[in-house]
Each structure stands twice: as C-alpha cells, then as structure tokens.
C-alpha positions as CSV (number, residue, x, y, z in Angstrom):
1,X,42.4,61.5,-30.6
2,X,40.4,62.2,-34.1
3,X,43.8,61.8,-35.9
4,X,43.6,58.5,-33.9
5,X,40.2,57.3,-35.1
6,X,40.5,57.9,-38.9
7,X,43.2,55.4,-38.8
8,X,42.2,51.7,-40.3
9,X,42.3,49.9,-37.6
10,X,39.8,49.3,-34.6
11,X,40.3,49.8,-30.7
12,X,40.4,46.2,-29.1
13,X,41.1,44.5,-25.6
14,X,43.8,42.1,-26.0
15,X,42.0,38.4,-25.8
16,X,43.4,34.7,-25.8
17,X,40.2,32.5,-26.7
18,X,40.4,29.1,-25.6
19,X,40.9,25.5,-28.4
20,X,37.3,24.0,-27.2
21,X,34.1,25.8,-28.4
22,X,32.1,27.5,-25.5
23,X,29.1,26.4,-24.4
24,X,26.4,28.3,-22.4
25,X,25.3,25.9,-20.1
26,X,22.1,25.9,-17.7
27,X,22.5,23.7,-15.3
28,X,18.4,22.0,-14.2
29,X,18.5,20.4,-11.0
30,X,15.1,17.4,-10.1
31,X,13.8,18.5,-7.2
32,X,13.2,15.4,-5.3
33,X,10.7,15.2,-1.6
34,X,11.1,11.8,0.0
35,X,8.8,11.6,2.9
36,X,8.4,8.8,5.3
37,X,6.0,7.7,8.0
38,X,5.5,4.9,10.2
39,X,2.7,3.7,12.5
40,X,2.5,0.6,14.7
41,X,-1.4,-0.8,15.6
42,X,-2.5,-3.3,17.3
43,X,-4.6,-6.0,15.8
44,X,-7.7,-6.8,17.4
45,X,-10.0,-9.8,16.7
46,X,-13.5,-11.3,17.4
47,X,-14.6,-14.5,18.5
48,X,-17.7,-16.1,17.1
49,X,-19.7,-18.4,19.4
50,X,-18.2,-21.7,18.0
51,X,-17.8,-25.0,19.5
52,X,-17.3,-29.0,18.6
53,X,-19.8,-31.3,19.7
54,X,-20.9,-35.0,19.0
55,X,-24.0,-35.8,17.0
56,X,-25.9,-39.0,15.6
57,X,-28.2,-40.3,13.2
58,X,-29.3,-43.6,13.3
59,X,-26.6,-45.5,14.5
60,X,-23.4,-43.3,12.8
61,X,-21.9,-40.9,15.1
62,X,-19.2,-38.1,14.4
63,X,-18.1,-34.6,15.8
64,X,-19.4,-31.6,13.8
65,X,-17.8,-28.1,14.0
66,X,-20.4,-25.7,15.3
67,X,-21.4,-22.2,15.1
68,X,-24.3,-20.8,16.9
69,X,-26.1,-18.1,15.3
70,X,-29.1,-16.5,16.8
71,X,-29.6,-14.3,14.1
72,X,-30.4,-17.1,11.9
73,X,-34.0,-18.3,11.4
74,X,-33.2,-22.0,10.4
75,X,-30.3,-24.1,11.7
76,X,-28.0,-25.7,8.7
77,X,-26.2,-28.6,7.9
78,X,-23.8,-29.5,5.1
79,X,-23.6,-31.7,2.5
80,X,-20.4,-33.5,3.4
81,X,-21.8,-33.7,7.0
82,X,-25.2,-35.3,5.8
83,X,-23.5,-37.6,4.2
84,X,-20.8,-38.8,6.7
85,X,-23.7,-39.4,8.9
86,X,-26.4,-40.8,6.3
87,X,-29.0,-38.8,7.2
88,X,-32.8,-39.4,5.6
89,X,-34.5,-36.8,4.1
90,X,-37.8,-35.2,5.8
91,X,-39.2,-33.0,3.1
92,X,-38.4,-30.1,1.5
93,X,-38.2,-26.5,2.5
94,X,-38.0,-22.7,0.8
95,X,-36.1,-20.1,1.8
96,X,-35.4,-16.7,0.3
97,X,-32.0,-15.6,0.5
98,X,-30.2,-12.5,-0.5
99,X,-26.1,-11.9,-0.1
100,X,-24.7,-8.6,1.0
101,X,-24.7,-6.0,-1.5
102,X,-26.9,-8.5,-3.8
103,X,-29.9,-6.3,-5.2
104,X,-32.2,-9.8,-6.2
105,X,-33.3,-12.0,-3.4
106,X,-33.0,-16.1,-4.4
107,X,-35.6,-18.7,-3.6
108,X,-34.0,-21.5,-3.0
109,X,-35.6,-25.2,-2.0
110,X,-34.1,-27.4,0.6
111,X,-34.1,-30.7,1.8
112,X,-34.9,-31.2,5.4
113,X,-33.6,-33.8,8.2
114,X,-33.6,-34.1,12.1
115,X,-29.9,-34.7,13.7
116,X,-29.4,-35.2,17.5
117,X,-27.0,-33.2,19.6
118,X,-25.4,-34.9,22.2
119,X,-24.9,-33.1,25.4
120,X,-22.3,-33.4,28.6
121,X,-24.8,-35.0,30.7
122,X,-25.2,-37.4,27.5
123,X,-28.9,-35.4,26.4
124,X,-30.0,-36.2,23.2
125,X,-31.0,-32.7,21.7
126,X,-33.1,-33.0,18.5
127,X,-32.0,-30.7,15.3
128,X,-34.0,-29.8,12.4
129,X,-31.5,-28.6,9.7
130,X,-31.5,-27.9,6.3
131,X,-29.1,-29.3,4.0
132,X,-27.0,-26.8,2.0
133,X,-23.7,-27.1,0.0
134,X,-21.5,-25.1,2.5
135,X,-22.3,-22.9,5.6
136,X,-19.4,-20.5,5.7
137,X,-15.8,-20.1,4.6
138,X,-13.3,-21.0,7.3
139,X,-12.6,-19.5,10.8
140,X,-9.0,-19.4,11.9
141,X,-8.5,-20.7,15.1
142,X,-5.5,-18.1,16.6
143,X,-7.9,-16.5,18.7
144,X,-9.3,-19.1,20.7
145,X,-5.8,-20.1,21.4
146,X,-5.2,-16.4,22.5
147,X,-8.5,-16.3,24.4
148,X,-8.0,-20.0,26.3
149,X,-4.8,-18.3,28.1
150,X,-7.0,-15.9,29.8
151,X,-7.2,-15.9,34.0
152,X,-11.1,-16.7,34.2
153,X,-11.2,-18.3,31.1
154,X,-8.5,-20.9,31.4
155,X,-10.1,-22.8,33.7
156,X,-13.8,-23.5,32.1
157,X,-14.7,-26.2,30.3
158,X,-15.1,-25.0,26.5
159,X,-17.5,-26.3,24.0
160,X,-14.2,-25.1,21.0
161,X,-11.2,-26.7,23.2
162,X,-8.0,-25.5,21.8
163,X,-6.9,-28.1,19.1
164,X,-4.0,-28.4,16.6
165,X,-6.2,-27.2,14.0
166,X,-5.4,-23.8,12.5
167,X,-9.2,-23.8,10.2
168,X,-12.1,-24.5,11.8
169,X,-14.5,-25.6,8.8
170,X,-18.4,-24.6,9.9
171,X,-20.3,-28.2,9.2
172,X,-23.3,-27.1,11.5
173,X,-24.8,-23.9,12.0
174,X,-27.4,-23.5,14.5
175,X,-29.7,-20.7,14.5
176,X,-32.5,-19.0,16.5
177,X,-34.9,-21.9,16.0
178,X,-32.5,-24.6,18.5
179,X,-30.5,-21.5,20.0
180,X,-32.5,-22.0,23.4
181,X,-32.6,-24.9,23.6
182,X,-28.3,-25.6,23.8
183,X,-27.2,-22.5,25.3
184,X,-27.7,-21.5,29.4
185,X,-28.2,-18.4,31.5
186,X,-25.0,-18.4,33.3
187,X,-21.9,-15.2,31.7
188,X,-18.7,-14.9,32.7
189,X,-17.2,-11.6,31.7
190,X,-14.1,-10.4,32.0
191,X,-11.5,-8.3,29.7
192,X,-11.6,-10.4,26.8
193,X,-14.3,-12.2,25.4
194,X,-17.6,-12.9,27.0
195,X,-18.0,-16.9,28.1
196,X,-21.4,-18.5,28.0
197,X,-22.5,-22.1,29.4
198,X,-24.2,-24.4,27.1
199,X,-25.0,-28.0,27.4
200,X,-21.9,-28.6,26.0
201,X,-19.5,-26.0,27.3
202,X,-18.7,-22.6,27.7
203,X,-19.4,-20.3,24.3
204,X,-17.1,-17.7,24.0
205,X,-18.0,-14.7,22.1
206,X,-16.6,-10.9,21.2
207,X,-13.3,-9.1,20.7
208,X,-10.2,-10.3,22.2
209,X,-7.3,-8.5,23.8
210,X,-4.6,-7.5,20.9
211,X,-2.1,-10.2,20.1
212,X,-0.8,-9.3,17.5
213,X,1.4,-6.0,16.6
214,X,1.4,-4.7,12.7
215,X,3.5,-1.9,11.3
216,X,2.9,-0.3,8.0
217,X,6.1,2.0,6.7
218,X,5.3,4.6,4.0
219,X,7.8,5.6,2.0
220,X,6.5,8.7,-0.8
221,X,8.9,9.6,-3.3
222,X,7.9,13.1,-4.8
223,X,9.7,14.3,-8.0
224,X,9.0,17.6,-9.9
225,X,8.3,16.8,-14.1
226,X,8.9,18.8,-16.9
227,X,5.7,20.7,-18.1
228,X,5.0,21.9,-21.5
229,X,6.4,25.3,-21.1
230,X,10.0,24.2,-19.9
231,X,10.0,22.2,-22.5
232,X,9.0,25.1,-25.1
233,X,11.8,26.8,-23.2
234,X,14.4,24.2,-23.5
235,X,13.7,23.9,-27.3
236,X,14.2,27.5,-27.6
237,X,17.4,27.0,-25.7
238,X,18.8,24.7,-27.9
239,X,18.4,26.3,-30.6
240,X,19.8,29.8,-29.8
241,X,22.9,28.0,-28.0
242,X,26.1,29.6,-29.5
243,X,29.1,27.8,-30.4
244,X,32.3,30.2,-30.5
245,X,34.7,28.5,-32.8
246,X,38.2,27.4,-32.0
247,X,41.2,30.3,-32.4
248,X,44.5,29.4,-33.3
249,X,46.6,30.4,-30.3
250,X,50.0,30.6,-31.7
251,X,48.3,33.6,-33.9
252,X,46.9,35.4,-30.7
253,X,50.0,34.8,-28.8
254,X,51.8,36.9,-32.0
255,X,49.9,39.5,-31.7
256,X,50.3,40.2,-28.1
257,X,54.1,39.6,-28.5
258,X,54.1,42.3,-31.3
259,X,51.6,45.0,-28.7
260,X,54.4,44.2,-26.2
261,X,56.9,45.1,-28.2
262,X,55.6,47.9,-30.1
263,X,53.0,49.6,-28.1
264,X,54.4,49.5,-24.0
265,X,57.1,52.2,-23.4
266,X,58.9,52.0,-19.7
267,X,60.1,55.7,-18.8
268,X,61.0,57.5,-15.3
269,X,59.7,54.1,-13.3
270,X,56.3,54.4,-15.4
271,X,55.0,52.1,-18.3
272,X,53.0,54.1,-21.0
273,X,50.6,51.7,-23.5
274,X,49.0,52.3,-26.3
275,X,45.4,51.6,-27.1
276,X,45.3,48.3,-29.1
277,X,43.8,47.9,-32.5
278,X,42.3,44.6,-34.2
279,X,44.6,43.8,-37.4
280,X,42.4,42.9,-41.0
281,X,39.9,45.4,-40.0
282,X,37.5,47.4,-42.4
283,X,38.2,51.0,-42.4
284,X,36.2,53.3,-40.1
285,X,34.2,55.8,-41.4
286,X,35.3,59.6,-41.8
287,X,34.4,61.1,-38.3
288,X,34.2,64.6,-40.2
289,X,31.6,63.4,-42.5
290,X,29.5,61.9,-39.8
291,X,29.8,65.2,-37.6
C-alpha cells in the first residue's frame, strides 16, 4: 500500500458531471393567512315626532313639514317657508347658539313672526317662530312607511300620513314654547314606536322594529415580508453561490472506458478492481519523509 501511495497519481471515485452548471438552490416559500368572517345585524331605526299640517298667514295658506321638539326653547321657521307664505316681521330676537363639538357659542339675531296652525277640528293655533335659513337636514321617510304597517298603529289617524315622498324636508320646528299647546294626553304603545294624539293626529315617536338586514364580509389577507436580516442573508447567499463548470463528457466517458478495461479483473466467479487514480495530477509527497 506505501509502494501504492508514492505513485503520481491520486485515489479518486469515478464521477460523470453533468453539461449544465449546478446550482445550490433554496427554495423561500410566502407564508400567506387568509381569514374570513361574516356577521349579519339587523338595522334598527328611530322615529322623530314629525307630522304635516296646514298653516296661514294672512290670507296665503300651505302645508309645512313639521317636527316637534320639546327640547327646544323657541319654535322655528324657515326662510323659504316665510316666504311662500309672506309673513310680516314682529321684531327681532337673540339667541345664543352652540353646535356639537363647537367650543365658541354664537349670538345670533332673529327676525320674529306669528303663523297659525290649523287643527282637525279647524283651531286656529297661534305660532311665534323665528326665521332662520334651514332647520335641519332631511329625514328619510322609510320608517314611517315601516311603522304605518303596524297592528295598533295602522288604524290611527297620523299627523305624517305615509306619502310618496322619500325626504321629508323640516320647514317648521316646534319647540317647548307651543309643544303644549298641539300635542294631547292620550299614548298608544305597543312594540314599535310610541303614538301620541295631537290636534292634528297621532305623533309617532322611538325605535322601530328592524326592517332591514345588513351583512358585512371581512376578508384579511396576511402575508409574511422580508426583514432586514433575510435580506442580509440572501445577499450573503448570492454571493457565496457556486457555479461548478461544464465537463466534457466524451473525456469522462474515456476514462471510465480505460478503468474498465484496465483496472476490473473477473476470476473464479469474482470481479477484483483496482482503486482509481485522477490522471494530470501533481505528485504526492514522499510518505517516508513525512513519517
């Protein structure tokens, strides 16, 4: 075996390398979370006391849309409405006023007028109002459509009958100052909203029974990113990547031809192989010298 390892040549496995340069590939899979969730509610609304009523001035009559509001000091009347029924002017009033979430309170001054409410036993209800350039944005009308269809509602006489209308555009607010002098004693309750006579119908008032079913679908999409450090790693990846060149085949396929031929002996139903040994290789040291 010594004699063996002096020789110039170099112990070798036999190897055919592939024509297309290898690649050490990591394969990065994007971990992806998809989670989804659905819930059904039912939509709820509230009435406001509304109702649409006849009034005068003078000699010019017209209906007004009306919304009673006890919480109100003053009862209100708008522009477009004074006009249409060319209402004089009584004097002049202040008020201070302050929105929601508005840290300054306004003074503002207001004309004054006197409108009459007409009722259903044809009562001629005086209303002081002041004059302002809009009351309130306005109401949809699907509830009291909803509400109307109720058992012990369907039958009253309502001061808001159900009209074709689908906005119902506040001209006339009155508040705590005339309140008293329009609405009744008798309720009606019921599930649904509350109904309230008045001198010119029944005032209906408060939540009504869900008519309306919404769904919302969620749909969350959660994918994993790349952080600084993978990418540091990936860099580093790229650059140690090693490419193995291309071997000609027909010289490997020469070689083992020669080994077969040269190196494998068949004797007494046995095959006995040398070890192989790389060809152009620089002699090995002296095993002696190294001992």
């Amino acid at each position: 075996m010594c004699n063996n390892l002096n020789t110039q040549k170099h112990r070798k496995e036999p190897e055919v390398l592939p024509t297309r340069p290898e690649f050490h590939r990591v394969e990065r899979r994007l971990e992806i979370t998809v989670l989804h969730s659905s819930s059904q509610r039912h939509k709820q609304g509230v009435l406001l006391k509304t109702a649409i009523s006849s009034v005068y001035f003078g000699q010019i009559h017209t209906n007004a849309c009306i919304l009673f509001d006890e919480g109100a000091h003053n009862s209100f009347i708008t522009e477009a409405l004074a006009r249409e029924l060319e209402v004089k002017r009584t004097g002049t009033d202040t008020i201070q006023l302050a929105a929601f979430g508005d840290k300054k309170d306004w003074i503002l001054h207001l004309k004054t007028a006197t409108i009459n409410l007409i009722s259903d036993r044809k009562e001629c209800i005086p209303i002081n109002v002041l004059i302002v350039p809009t009351i309130a944005t306005p109401i949809s009308t699907r509830l009291q459509h909803t509400a109307a269809l109720l058992p012990y509602i369907s039958k009253l006489k309502l001061a808001h009958p159900v009209t074709a209308r689908e906005n119902f555009r506040i001209s006339l607010l009155i508040g705590a100052d005339h309140y008293w002098d329009i609405i009744e004693d008798e309720v009606i309750r019921g599930k649904g909203p509350t109904a309230v006579k008045s001198k010119i119908g029944y005032v209906l008032s408060g939540p009504v029974g869900a008519d309306e079913k919404k769904s919302n679908h969620v749909l969350n999409v959660i994918t994993s990113r790349a952080n600084k450090a993978s990418s540091l790693e990936r860099s580093l990846f790229l650059e140690n990547l090693v490419i193995i060149p291309p071997t000609d085949v027909s010289e490997k396929l020469d070689n083992l031809n020669t080994y077969q031929q040269t190196s494998i002996d068949y004797s007494v139903n046995q095959y006995t192989a040398s070890l192989p040994w790389e060809n152009d290789h620089e002699p090995l040291p002296f095993q002696l010298l190294r001992s």
